[in-house]
Structures are given as structure tokens and as C-alpha cells.
C-alpha positions as CSV (number, residue, x, y, z in Angstrom):
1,X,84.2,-7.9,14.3
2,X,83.5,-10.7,11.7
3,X,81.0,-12.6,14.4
4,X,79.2,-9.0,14.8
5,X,78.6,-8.7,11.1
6,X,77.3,-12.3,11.1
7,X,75.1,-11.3,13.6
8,X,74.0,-8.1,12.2
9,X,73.6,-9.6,9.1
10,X,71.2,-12.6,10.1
11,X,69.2,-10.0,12.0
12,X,68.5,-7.6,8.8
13,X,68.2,-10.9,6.4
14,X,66.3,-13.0,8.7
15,X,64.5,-12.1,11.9
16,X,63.0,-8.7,10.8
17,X,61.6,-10.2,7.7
18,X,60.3,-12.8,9.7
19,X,58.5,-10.5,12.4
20,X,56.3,-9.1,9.3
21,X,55.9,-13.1,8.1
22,X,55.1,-13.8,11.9
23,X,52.7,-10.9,12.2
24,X,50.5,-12.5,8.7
25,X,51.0,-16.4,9.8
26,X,49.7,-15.3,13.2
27,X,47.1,-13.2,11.9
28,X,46.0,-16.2,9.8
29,X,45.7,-18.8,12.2
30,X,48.8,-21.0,10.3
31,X,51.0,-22.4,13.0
32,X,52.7,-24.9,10.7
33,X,54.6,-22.6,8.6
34,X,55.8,-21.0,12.0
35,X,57.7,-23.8,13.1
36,X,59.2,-24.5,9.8
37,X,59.9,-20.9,8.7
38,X,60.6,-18.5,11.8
39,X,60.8,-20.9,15.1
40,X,63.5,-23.6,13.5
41,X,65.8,-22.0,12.5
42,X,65.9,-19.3,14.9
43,X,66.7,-22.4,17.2
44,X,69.1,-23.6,15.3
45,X,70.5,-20.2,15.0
46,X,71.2,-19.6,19.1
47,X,72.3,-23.3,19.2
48,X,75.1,-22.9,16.9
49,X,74.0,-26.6,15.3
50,X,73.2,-27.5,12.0
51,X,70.7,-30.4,11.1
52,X,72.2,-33.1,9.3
53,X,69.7,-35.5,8.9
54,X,66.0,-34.1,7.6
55,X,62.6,-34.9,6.9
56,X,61.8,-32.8,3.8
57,X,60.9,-36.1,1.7
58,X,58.9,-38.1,4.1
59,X,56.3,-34.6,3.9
60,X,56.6,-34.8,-0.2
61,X,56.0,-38.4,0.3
62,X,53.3,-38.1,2.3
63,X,51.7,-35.6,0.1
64,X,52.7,-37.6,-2.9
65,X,50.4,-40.7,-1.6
66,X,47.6,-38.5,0.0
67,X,48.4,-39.6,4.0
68,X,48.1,-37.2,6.5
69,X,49.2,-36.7,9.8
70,X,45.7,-37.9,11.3
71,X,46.4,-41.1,9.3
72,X,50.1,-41.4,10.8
73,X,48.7,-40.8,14.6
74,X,45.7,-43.0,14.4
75,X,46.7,-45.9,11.5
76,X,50.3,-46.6,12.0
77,X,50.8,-45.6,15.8
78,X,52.8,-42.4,15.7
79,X,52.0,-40.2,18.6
80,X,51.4,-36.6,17.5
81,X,54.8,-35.7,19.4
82,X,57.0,-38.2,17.3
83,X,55.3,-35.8,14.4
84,X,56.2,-32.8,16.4
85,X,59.6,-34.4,16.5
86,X,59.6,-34.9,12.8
87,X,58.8,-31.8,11.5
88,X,61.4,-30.1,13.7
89,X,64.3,-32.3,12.3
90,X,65.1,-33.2,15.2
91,X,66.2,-37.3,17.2
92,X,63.3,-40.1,17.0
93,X,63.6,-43.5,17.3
94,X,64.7,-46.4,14.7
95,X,61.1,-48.4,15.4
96,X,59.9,-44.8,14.3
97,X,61.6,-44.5,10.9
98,X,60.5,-48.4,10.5
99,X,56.7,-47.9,11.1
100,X,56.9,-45.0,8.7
101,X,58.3,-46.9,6.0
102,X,55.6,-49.4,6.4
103,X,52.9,-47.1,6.6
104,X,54.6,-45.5,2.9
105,X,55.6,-49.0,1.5
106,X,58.7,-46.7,1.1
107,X,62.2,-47.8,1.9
108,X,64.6,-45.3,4.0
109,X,66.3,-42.8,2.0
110,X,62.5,-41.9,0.3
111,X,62.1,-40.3,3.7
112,X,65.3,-39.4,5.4
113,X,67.9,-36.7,3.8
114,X,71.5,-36.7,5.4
115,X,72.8,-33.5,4.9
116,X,76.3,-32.8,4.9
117,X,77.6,-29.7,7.0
């Protein structure tokens, strides 16, 4: 019963809002906020995982300093899935981490949030 209102619950609070905010991003052309807003966390939903380690400051950062993705992929050598990867929260590589903090003349924890579950 208690795993049927959790259920029901995230359904009314969360995916039918988000079919209205999936109709406007997709009538918009704004794929971005898809990933972040709808897809991600309907993942992580059906998973049953939470993310523990996140990316949220390495995008402030990035906006912070004025580099873009474009300057990630073609400056500092980070293929445009690692950025995939990175947006979604989810595993990359140490050397990865390391040729971002370079790139931002940042050290780790300006870019990496562990989250605690």
C-alpha cells in the first residue's frame, strides 16, 4: 500500500506536470532542459538510485567564466559524450575531472558536489 501511494504520488506530482513541460520544451526546440528536467530523473526514478556525486557547479562555473561547451569539446579535449556524461550526473573518468579543472584553473570541489543519500 505505502509503495502504491509512492507511486501514485510521483505520478500526479511529477510525470503529468512534466508531459505539459515536455509538450512546451518540445514545441520550442529546447532539448537541454529535457534531459535535466523530465528524462533524469525519470531514470533515476525506475532505477531506484540516487546520484551522489553531481555536476551542478562545474555548469555555474562554466557560466561564471563565460566557457561553453564548444570550448570544452574543441579547447581542452572533451568529447561531446564525456559532456553528455556530465550533464546526466552520471561515471566519467579521473583524467576527465583533471582536464576540466585545468581548462577552469578551478580545483575539484568548484565542480564536483557529493551528495549525501
Amino acid at each position: 500500500m505505502l509503495l502504491n501511494n509512492i507511486i501514485y504520488g510521483f505520478l500526479y506530482s511529477f510525470i503529468i506536470p512534466s508531459i505539459v513541460q515536455l509538450q512546451k520544451l518540445l514545441n520550442n526546440g529546447d532539448y537541454i532542459p529535457l534531459i535535466f528536467e523530465i528524462i533524469t530523473p525519470i531514470i533515476l526514478f525506475v532505477k531506484g538510485g540516487l546520484i551522489m556525486i553531481v555536476f551542478d557547479r562545474l555548469w555555474n562555473l562554466m557560466k561564471e567564466k563565460g566557457v561553453s561547451t564548444y570550448k570544452l569539446r574543441e579547447e581542452c579535449g572533451i568529447d561531446s559524450k564525456t559532456i553528455r556524461r556530465l550533464k546526466a550526473n552520471e561515471n566519467i573518468e579521473t583524467k576527465t575531472i583533471d582536464k576540466l579543472c585545468r581548462a577552469l584553473d578551478c580545483r575539484i570541489q568548484d565542480i564536483v558536489e557529493y551528495i549525501e543519500d
